[in-house]
N, C-alpha and C positions, 0 to 999 in steps of 0.2 A: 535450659537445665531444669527450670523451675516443671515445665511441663512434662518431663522424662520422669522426674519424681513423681507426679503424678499418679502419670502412668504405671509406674511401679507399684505405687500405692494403691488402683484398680486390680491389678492384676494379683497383690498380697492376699487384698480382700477375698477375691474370686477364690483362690484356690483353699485359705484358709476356712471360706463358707463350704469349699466342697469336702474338702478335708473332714470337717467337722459333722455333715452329712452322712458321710459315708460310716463316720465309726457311729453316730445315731444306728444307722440301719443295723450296720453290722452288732450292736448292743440289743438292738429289739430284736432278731432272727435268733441270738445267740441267748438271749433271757441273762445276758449282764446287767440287774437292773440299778445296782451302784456306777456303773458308765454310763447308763441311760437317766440316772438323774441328773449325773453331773455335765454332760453334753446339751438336756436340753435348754438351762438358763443361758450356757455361752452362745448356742444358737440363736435362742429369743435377744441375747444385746446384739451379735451379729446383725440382725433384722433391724433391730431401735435402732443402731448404729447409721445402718446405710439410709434407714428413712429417714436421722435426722443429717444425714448428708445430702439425699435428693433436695431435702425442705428447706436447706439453706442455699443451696446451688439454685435454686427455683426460686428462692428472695434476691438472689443477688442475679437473676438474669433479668427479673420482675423488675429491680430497680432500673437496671441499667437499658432496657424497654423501654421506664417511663421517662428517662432522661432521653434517648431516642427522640421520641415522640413528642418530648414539648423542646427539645431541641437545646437542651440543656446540656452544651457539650465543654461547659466548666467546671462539673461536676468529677470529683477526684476521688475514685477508689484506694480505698489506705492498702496499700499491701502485706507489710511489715505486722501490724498488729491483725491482721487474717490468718484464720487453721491455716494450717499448710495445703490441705486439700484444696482450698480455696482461692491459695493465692495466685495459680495458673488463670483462675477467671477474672480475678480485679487486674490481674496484668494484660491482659487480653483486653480488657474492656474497657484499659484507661489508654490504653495504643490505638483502638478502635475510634474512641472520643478525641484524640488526638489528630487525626488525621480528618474526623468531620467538622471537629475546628481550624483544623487549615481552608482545608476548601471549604466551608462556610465564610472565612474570612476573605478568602480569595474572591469569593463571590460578590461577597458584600462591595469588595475593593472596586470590582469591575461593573458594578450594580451602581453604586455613587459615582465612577468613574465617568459611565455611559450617562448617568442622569444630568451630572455637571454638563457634559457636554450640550447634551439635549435642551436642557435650560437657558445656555448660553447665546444658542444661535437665536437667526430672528426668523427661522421656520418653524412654521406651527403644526403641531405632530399631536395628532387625536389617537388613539386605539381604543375597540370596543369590541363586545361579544357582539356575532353576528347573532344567532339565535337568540339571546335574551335580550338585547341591544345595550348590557350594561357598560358602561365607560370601564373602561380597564387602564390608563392612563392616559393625563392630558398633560401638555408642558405651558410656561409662564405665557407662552408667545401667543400660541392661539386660543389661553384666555383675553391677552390684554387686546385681540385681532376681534374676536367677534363679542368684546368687552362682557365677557360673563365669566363671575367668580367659580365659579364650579356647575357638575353638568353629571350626574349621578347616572344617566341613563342617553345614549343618541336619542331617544325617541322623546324626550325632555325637548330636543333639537326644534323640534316641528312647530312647537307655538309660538317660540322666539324667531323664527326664518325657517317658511314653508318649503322655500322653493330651494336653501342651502341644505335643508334635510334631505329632499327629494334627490338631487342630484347625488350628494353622498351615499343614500342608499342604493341610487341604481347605477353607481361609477363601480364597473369591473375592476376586479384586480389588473393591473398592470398598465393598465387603463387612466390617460389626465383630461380635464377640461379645465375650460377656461371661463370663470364665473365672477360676479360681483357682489359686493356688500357694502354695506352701511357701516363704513369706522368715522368720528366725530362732522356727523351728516353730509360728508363726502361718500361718493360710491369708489369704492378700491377693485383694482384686477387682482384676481387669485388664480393661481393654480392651485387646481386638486387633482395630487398624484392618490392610485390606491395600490396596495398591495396586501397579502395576506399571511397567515401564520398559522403553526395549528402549534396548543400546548395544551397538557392534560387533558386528550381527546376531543378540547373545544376550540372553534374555529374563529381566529381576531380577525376583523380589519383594519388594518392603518392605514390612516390617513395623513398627509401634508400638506400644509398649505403655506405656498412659495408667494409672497406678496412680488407680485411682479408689475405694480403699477408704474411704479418708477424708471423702472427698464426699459417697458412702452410709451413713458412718457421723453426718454432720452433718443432713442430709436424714432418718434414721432420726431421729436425735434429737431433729428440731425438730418431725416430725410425732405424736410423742409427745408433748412440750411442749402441742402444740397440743391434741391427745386430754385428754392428763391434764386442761388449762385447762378445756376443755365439761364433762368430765364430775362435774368438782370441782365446777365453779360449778352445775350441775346441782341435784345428790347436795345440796351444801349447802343448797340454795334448799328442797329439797323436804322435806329430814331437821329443819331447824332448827323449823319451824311445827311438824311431831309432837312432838320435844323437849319446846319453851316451852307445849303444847295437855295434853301428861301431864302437865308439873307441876302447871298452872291446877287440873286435874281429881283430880289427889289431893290438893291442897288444899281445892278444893271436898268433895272427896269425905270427908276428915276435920272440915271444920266439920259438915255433916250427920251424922255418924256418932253422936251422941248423941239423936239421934232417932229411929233405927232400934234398936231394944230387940231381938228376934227373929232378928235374920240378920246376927249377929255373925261367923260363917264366910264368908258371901256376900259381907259389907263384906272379910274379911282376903282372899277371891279376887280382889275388883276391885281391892283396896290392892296387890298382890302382882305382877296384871298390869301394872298402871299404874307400878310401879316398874321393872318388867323392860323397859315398852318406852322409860322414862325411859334409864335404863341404856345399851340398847342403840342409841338416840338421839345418845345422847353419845357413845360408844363410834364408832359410826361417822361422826360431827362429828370426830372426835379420828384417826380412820384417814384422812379423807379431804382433812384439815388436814393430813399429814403429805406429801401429795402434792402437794398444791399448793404446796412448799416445791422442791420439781427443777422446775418452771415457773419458779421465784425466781431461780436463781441463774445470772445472765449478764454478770456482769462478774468482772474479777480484778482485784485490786488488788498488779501487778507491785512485787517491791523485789528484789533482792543478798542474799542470806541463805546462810549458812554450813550446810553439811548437817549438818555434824555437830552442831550447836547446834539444829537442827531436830531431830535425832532427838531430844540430849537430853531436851528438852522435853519430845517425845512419851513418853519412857520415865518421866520422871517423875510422867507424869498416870496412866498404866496398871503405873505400877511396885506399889503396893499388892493388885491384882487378880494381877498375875502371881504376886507372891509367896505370896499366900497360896493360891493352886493351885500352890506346888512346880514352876515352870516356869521353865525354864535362857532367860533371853532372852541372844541375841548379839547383837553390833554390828559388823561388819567394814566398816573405812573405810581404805582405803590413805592416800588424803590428806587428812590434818585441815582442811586448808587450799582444801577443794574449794568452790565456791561455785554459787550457782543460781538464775538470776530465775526469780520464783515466786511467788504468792501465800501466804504463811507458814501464814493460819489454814487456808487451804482444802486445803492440802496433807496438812496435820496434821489434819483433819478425815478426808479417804482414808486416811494410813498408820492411825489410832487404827480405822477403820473396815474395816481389814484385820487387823489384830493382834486386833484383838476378833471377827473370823471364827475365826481361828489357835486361839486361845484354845476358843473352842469348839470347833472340830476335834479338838482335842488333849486336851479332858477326860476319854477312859479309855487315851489311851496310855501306856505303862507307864514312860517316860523323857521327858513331853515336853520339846517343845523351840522355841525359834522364833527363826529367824533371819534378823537384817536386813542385807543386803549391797549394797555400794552400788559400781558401778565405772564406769568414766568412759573414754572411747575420743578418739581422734585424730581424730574426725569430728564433735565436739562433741556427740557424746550423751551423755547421764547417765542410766543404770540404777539405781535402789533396788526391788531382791526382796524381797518378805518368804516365808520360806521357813518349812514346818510340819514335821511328822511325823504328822501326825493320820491321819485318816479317808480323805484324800483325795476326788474327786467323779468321782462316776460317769461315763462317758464320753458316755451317750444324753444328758444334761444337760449337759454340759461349754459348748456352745453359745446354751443358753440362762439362763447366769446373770445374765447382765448386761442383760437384757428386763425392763423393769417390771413389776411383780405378781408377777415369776416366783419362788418361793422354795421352799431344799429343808429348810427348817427349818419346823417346826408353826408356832410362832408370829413368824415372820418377818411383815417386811409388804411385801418383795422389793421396795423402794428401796435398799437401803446401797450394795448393786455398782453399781446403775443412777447412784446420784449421782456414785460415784468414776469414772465415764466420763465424765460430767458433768463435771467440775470437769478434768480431766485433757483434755478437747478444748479445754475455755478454752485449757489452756495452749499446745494447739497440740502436747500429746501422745499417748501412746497408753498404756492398760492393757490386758497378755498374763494368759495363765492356763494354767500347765502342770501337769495333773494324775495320781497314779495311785494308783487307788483301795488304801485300807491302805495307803500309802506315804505319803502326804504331798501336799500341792500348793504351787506355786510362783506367787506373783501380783507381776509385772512393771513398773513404774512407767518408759516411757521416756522422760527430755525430750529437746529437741534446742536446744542454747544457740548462739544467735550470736554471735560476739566481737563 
């Protein structure tokens, strides 16, 4: 309605300026010069009139431009107390401001919505200008992944991890690899997915990065599981029949023995082998029972346990062996009062199974020593170290101790590490290993508790 009046009021104007024109001419052709004065002042306000109507139509579009522009879309045009001529543009332009405060909020809505989410997961999502290489957004995760608070530019990237930079520069879109990094002096598997974007004529890349060590490490796990299961049940099918087949035969072989007078020597040869492959029968029945024991173990039986009551424990079963090797154990626990779901024996099964590495490590150091330290973070993880002085382990080995069979002791049978990873992924943890050699080594226990 308001715009029809307007209109009306354009088109008054119009005809009343023409109007007014026409009896101008027609007064100057005709020499009326009392009409030609008095037309020419209503003319000249006609003209002041409409100029001071462009001038304020030209401030109120000027305004509502500048509200536009800095995006100030709660700014409210008065209608009511506006000329009439005007009030079709504050109405127009508070409908207008209206609707870019909707979708401004809708955006905003779906802008916080998308970042929640992005913040939440535990993928690490990088984007940057491809051409200037500036960071265009990074989320919490692959700060706290490749532990840097902020990163202003990729090309920042290069001093801190040459080789993490490289590969993201030259990873095509659509395109993933599979790479590693340094997170608390462990090396992690990543995946880096790439993909691209183009906004406001400039071209992003995004990046992902999927920690998938844990997945290769569970997948490692089970296909061992699986291996050890064939080869166990194997070994045993085939060893147990030679076993039960020696005994038969040196039994046999001793009731005949009183009937052989002459080859008294020859009987104690066949007595001799027959016992050795007895021996050695069982012997490997008894190595090969002990691995079919990490196939066993896939459940945990979760409870609330005090660590500190857990160590005790541990210390009192290995407190006789320590002592009597002259060996200083420590126990550093800032909160007596720390607590930890956990499976109790299986845990205490790992620490006894590390202390008793320790322990050997440490039997020609000249002061040993072994200490258990245990500390607890704001992110709900719980750390127990058990820390040596010993021997330390070679660095070409460092990688593979935790590998079934793998042992750097003669008579190891290279399950004790393999199990405590075991029992440690139940929990949905992890075990670290930091070593140097004649110094000592450092082996990691981290959980991660939910309230």
């Amino acid at each position: 309605m308001k715009f029809k009046k307007f209109g009306w009021s354009i088109l008054f104007r119009a005809i009343f300026a023409f109007v007014s024109l026409f009896f101008l001419s027609y007064s100057i052709l005709h020499q009326i010069y009392w009409l030609t004065t008095l037309l020419v002042p209503i003319i000249a306000f006609q003209f002041y009139d409409y100029y001071k109507f462009q001038k304020k139509a030209q401030d109120e579009i000027k305004q509502f431009v500048e509200a536009i522009h800095y995006r100030d879309f709660s700014r409210y045009f008065d209608v009511k107390q506006a000329p009439i001529e005007l009030q079709p543009f504050r109405t127009g332009f508070n409908q207008i401001n209206s609707t870019f405060k909707l979708i401004s909020k809708e955006k905003e809505t779906q802008y916080l919505y998308l970042k929640t989410i992005l913040e939440f997961i535990d993928t690490g999502i990088l984007s940057y200008d491809i051409e200037s290489g500036d960071i265009l957004w990074m989320n919490e995760a692959i700060k706290k992944m490749l532990q840097i608070p902020y990163l202003k530019s990729i090309n920042s990237l290069e001093k801190r991890n040459s080789n993490l930079f490289e590969q993201i520069i030259n990873l095509e879109p659509g395109s993933n690899i599979v790479t590693s990094i340094q997170k608390d002096k462990n090396d992690v598997k990543i995946l880096l997915t790439a993909t691209s974007f183009y906004t406001e004529n400039k071209k992003f890349k995004l990046i992902s990065f999927q920690n998938i060590n844990e997945a290769i490490e569970v997948t490692e796990s089970n296909a061992w599981k699986k291996l050890l299961s064939v080869m166990t049940h194997e070994i045993m099918n085939s060893v147990a029949p030679i076993s039960s087949l020696a005994e038969t035969l040196k039994k046999r072989l001793n009731e005949l023995a009183p009937s052989f007078v002459n080859k008294t020597e020859s009987l104690n040869d066949i007595e001799t082998g027959m016992n050795t492959i007895q021996k050695r029968s069982e012997g490997l029945l008894k190595f090969t029972e002990s691995y079919r024991n990490l196939s066993k173990i896939n459940k945990a039986n979760i409870s609330k346990v005090f660590v500190i009551e857990l160590l005790e424990h541990v210390q009192q079963l290995l407190q006789p062996s320590i002592d009597k090797k002259n060996i200083v154990l420590e126990v550093i626990i800032k909160d007596p009062l720390l607590s930890i779901n956990v499976d109790p024996v299986l845990i205490e099964q790992v620490l006894i199974n590390l202390i008793l590495n320790s322990i050997d490590a440490i039997k020609d150091s000249t002061n040993p020593k072994i200490t258990i330290d245990v500390e607890s973070t704001l992110q709900n993880k719980i750390t127990i170290k058990v820390i040596d002085n010993g021997i330390g382990i070679d660095e070409d080995v460092l990688d593979k101790i935790f590998v079934p069979f793998f042992s750097t002791k003669k008579s190891g049978s290279g399950i004790g590490l393999n199990l405590c990873k075991q029992i440690m992924m139940l929990h949905k943890g992890s075990i670290h290993v930091e070593s140097v050699p004649k110094s000592g080594s450092v082996f990691s226990l981290q959980f991660n508790q939910k309230n």
